[in-house]
C-alpha positions in Angstrom: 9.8 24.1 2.9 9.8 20.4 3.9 12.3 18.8 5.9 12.9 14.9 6.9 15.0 14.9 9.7 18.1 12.3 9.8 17.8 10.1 13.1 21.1 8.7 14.5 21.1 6.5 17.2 23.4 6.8 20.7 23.0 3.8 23.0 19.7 3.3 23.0 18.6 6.1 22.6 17.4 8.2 19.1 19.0 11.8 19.3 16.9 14.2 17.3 19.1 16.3 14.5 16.8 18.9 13.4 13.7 20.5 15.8 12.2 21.6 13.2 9.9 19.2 12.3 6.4 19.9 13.0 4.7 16.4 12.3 5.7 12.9 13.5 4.8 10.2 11.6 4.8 6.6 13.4 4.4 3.4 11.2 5.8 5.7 8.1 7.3 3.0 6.6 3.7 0.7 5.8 1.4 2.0 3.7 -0.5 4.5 5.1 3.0 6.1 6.6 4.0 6.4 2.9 1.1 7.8 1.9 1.0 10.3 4.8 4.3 12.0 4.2 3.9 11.9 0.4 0.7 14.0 0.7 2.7 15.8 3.5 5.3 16.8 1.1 2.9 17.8 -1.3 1.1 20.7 1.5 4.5 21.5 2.3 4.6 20.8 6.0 7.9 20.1 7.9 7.2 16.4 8.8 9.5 12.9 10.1 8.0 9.7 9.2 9.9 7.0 11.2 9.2 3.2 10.9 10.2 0.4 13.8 13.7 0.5 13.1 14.1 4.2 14.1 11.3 4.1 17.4 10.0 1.1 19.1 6.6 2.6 20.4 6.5 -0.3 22.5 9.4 1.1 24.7 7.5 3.5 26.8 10.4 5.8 28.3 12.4 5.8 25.2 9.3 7.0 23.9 8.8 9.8 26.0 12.4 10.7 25.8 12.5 11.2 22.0 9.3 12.8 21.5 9.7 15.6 24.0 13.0 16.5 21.9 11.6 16.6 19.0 8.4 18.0 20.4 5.6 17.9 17.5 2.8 19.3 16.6 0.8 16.7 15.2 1.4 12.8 16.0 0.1 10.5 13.3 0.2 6.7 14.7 -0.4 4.5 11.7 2.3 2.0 13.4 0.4 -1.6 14.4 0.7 -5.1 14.4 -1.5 -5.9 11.7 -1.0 -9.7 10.7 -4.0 -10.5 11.8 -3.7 -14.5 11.5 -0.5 -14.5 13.3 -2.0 -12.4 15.9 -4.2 -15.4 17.2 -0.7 -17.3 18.6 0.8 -13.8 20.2 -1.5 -11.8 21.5 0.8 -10.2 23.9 3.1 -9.4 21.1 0.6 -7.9 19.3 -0.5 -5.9 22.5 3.0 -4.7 23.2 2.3 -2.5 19.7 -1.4 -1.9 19.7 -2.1 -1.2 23.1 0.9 -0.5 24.7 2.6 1.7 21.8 -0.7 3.9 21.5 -0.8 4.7 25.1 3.1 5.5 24.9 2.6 7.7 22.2 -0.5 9.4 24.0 1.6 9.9 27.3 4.1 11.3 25.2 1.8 13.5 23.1 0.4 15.1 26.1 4.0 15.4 28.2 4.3 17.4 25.1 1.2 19.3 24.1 0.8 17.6 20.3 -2.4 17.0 18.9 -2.6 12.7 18.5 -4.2 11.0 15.5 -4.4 7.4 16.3 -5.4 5.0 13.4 -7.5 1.8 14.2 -9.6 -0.5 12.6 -13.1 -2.3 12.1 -12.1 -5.0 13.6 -13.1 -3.5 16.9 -16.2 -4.5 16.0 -18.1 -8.1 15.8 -18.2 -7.5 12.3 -21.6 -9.0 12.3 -24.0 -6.1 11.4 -26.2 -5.0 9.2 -26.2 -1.5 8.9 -23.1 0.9 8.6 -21.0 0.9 12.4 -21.4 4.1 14.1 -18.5 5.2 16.1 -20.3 4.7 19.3 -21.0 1.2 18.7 -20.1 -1.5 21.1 -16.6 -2.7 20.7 -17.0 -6.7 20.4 -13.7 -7.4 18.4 -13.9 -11.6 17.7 -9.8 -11.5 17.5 -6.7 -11.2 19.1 -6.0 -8.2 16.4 -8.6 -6.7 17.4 -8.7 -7.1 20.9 -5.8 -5.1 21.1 -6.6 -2.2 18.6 -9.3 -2.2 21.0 -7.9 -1.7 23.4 -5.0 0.7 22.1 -8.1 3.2 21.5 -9.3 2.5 25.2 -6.0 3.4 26.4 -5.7 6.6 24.3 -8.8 8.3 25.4 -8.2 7.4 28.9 -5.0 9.2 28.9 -5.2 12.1 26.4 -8.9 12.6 25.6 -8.6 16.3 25.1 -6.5 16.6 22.2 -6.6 12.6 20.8 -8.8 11.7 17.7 -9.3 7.8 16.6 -9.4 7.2 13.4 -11.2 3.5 12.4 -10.4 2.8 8.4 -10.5 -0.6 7.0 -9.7 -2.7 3.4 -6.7 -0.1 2.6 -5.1 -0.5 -0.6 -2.1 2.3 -2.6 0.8 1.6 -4.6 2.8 0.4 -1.9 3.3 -2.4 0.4 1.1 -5.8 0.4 -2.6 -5.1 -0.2 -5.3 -6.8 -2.4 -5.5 -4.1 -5.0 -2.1 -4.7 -6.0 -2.7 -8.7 -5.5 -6.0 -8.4 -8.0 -3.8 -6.0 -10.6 -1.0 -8.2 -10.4 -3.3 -11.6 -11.3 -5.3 -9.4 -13.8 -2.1 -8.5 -15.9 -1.0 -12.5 -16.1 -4.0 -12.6 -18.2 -4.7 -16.2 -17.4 -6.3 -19.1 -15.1 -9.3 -18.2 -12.8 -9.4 -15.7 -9.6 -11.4 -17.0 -6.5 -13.0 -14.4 -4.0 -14.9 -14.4 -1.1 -18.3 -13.1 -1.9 -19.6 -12.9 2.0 -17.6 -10.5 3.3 -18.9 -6.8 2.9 -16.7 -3.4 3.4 -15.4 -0.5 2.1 -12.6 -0.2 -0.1 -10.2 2.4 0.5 -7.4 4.5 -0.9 -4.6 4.8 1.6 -4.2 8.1 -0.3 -7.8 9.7 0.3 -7.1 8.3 4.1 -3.6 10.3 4.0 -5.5 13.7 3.0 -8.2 13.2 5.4 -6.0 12.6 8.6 -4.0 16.0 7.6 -7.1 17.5 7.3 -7.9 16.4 10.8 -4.7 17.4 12.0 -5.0 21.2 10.9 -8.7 21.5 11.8 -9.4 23.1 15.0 -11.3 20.4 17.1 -10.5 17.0 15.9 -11.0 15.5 19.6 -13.3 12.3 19.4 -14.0 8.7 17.4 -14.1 9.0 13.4 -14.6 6.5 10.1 -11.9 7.0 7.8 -13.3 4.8 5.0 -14.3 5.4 1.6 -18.0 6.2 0.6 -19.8 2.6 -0.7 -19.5 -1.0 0.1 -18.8 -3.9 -1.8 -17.6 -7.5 -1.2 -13.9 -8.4 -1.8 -15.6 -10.2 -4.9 -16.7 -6.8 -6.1 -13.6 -5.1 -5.3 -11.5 -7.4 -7.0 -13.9 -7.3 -10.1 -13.9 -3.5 -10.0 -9.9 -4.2 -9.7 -9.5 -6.4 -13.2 -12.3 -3.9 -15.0 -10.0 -0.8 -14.8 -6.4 -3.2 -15.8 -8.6 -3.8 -18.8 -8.4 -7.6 -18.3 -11.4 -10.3 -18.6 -13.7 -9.9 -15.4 -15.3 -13.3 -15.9 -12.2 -14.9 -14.5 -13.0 -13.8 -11.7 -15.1 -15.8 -8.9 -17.3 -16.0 -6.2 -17.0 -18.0 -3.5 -17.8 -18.2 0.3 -15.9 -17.4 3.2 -15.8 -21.2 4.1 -13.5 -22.2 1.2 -10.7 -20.3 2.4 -10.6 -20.9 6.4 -8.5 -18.6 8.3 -7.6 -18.6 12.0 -8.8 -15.5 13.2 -12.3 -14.5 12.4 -13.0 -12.1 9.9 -15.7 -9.5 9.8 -18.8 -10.6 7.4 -20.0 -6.7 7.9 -17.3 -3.9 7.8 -19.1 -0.5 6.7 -18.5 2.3 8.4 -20.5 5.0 9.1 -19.2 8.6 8.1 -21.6 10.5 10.7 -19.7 11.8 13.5 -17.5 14.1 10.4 -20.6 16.3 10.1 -19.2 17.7 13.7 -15.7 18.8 11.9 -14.8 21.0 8.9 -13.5 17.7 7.3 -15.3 15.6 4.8 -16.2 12.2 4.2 -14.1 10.2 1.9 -15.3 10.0 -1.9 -16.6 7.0 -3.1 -14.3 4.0 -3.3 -14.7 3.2 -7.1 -13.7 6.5 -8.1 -10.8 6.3 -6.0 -9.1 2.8 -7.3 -10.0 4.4 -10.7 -7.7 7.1 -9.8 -4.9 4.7 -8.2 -4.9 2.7 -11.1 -2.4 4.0 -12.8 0.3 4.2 -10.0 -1.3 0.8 -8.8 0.2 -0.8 -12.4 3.3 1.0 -12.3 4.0 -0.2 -8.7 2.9 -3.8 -9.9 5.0 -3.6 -13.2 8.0 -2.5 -11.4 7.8 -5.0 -9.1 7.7 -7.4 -11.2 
């Protein structure tokens, strides 16, 4: 039976209706959040999925307070600041959510014996490799972003390394939210004018949905303690991607363009080399992730809907 508890706030304070959840979902409202409790809903396993509005992560005590109520038994953090742009002019806002949430949440986890699944990103990294980042790489993050993911996942291991697992991922896309697989579909469908895409910037595509089914599976495996890449199989550039994109809407891929990095400036830096190595999975009963073009071809479908009904 699955259950999503109703949360009702007194003072400032969130008092917990039903105890019988068994996972807490942080971030549930973005993407991944979404994508976690739907594939949740499909295993059958009591779960809450709570966005901002419901817990500030940020708010240490309050934190601790509501999470020992409800006391979980798996913690999924996919809750971040991840405007990475506006990131660059507040840093310590970002922090306040990337680094300060995720050690909140790992304080509470332990206070409360839960196994933590924290979600980061490649942007802990330079970015300027060659060859796939393995997950004990240096961190050298080149942004305010990811300065403080990097840090969120320093803070988490320093304070609940026994029972905390950090999952990188990178380039997500599903049928909800702002992502460029639903940007691509949506100019493919107009069916006019010409598409420009960075050509320079190499990565790894991936389903929010094949991420969603690979954190459970984390979260019900036995040891999931350490550092993993949840990223689908293959790399392309965002030029390939978006071709791949207008391919499977059926529309004309020679509208779409390559370009270089330099034609669209941003302010912060990002990565030229984003693949991820899926190594340190062979030490877990979980897999790596399928490869990334036969998981948009699956999407597609509830990509276009999304896209359609959004109008």
């Amino acid at each position: 039976m699955i259950g999503i508890e109703t949360m009702k706030r007194g003072g400032s304070h969130l008092r917990i209706a039903n105890h019988q959840m068994t996972w807490l979902i942080t971030g549930g409202t973005g993407q991944l959040g979404i994508a976690v409790s739907v594939e949740l809903r499909e295993r059958g396993i009591l779960f809450h999925a709570w966005g901002s509005q419901d817990l500030d992560i940020s708010k240490g005590p309050i934190v601790l307070d509501v999470i020992s109520q409800l006391s979980p038994k798996v913690i999924v953090n996919c809750a971040a600041w991840t405007d990475v742009d506006v990131a660059e002019s507040n840093e310590p806002q970002a922090s306040r959510v990337n680094s300060d949430g995720a050690e909140n949440l790992a304080m509470a986890a332990k206070h409360c014996g839960a196994k933590l699944i924290h979600v980061s990103t490649d942007y802990v990294f330079s970015g300027e490799g060659k060859d796939p980042w393995q997950v004990y790489d240096k961190s050298d993050p080149q942004s305010a972003y990811g300065r403080t993911k990097a840090e969120g996942e320093n803070r988490v291991l320093a304070t609940y390394p026994e029972n905390s697992s950090i999952v990188r991922t990178a380039w997500l896309y599903s049928p909800w939210g702002r992502n460029f697989a639903k940007t691509m579909t949506r100019l493919a469908l107009k069916d006019d004018g010409e598409v420009r895409v960075v050509n320079d910037q190499m990565g790894q595509p991936t389903s929010a949905m094949d991420l969603a089914k690979q954190l459970i599976d984390l979260g019900l495996s036995s040891s999931s303690a350490g550092v993993y890449h949840g990223t689908n199989s293959g790399e392309a550039t965002w030029f390939e991607f978006a071709q791949e994109v207008f391919k499977l809407a059926r529309a004309d891929t020679s509208r779409v363009f390559s370009v270089s990095s330099s034609e669209f400036p941003r302010t912060a830096k990002r990565p030229s080399y984003s693949v991820l190595s899926h190594d340190s999975w062979s030490k877990t009963s979980v897999h790596p992730m399928r490869d990334w073009r036969i998981a948009l071809e699956e999407a597609r479908p509830s990509i276009i809907s999304a896209v359609k009904a959004e109008g």
